[in-house]
C-alpha positions as CSV (number, residue, x, y, z in Angstrom):
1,X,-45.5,26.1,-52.5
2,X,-46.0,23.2,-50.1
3,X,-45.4,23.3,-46.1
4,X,-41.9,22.1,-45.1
5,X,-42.4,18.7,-43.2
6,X,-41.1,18.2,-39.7
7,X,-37.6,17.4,-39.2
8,X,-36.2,14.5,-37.1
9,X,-36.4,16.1,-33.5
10,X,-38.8,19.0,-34.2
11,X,-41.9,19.1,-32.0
12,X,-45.2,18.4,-33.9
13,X,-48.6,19.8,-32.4
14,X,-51.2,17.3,-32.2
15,X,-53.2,19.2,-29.9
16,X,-57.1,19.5,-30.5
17,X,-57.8,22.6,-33.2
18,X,-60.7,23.4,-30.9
19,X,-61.6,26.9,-31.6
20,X,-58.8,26.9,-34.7
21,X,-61.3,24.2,-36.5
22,X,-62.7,26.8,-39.2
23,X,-60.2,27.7,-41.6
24,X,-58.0,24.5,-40.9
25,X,-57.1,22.6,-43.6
26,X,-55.9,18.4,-43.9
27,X,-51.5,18.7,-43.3
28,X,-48.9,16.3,-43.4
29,X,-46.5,16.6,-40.9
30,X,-44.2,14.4,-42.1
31,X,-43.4,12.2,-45.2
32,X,-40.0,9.7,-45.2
33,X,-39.3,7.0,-47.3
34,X,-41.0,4.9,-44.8
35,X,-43.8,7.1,-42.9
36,X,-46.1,9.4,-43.6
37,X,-48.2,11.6,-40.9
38,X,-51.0,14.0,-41.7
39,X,-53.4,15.7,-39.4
40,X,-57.0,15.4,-41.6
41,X,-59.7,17.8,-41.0
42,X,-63.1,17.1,-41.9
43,X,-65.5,19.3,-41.3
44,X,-69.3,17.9,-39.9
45,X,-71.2,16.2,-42.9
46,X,-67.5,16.0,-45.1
47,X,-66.8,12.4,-46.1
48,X,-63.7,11.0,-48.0
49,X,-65.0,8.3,-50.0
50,X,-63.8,4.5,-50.4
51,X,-60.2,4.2,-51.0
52,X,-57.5,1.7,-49.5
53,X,-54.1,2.4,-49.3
54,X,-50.9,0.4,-49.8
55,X,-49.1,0.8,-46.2
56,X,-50.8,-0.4,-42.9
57,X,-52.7,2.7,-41.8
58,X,-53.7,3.8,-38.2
59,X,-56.8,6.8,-37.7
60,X,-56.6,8.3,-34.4
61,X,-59.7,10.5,-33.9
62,X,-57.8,13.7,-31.8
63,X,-61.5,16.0,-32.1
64,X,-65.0,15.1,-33.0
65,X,-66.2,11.9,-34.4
66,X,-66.2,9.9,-37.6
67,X,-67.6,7.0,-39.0
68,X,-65.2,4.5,-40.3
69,X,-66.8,2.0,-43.4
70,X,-64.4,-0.8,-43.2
71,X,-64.2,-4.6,-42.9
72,X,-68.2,-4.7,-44.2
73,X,-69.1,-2.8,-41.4
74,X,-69.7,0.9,-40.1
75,X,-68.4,2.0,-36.8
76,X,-68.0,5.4,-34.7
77,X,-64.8,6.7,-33.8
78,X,-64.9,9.6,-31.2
79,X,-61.8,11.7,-29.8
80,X,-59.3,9.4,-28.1
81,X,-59.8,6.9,-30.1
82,X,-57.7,5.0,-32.9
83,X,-58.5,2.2,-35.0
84,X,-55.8,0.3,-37.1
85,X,-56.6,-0.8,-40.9
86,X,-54.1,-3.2,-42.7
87,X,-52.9,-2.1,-46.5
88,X,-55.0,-2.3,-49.1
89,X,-58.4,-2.3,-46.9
90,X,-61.2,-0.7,-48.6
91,X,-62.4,2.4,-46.2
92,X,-64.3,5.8,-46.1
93,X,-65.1,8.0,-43.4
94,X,-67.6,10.3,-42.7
95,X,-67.4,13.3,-39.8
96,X,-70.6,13.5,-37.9
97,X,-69.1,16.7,-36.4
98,X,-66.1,18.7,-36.5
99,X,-63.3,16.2,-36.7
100,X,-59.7,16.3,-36.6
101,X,-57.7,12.8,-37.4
102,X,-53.7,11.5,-37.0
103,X,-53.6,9.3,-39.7
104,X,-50.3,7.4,-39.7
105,X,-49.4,5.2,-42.6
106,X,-46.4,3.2,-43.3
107,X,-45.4,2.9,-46.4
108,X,-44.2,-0.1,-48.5
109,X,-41.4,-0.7,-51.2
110,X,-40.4,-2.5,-54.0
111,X,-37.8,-5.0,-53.2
């Protein structure tokens, strides 16, 4: 059974997982016709490997730090941070530590 997504209006807690981190797992928050939000968690040493994706993403680091592959480079992204990545960009990320990421993605349609 999957998690009901946030409704227009409902509050969404972004806050750091901090002491929460064990046992937390990746969530998406919400998911329109247009949007999608998720809250990843990747545990230290856990990579997702190369993928792109067909909507402009953004990666806002909201714990921890990651390493972003992208754009023929390799960069750090620490807590506070975000970084934007056009569709269809070729990216993997890998959590140096306990890391928990807003990734935003808007999503495209035929027509």
């Amino acid at each position: 059974m999957s998690l009901p997504h946030a409704a227009s209006g409902d509050l969404i807690n972004i806050a750091p997982l901090g002491e929460k981190f064990d046992g937390a797992v990746s969530t998406a928050f919400i998911k329109t016709s247009h949007l999608e939000l998720m809250r990843l968690v990747l545990p230290a040493g856990k990579s997702m490997p190369e993928h792109a994706v067909d909507g402009e993403i953004t990666l806002q680091c909201l714990e921890g730090a990651f390493d972003l592959d992208a754009h023929g480079k390799r960069q750090t992204v620490g807590a506070g941070q975000l970084v934007y990545l056009a569709a269809r960009v070729p990216h993997a990320l890998f959590a140096t530590e306990n890391t928990s990421v807003l990734m935003t993605v808007l999503l495209k349609h035929a027509g």
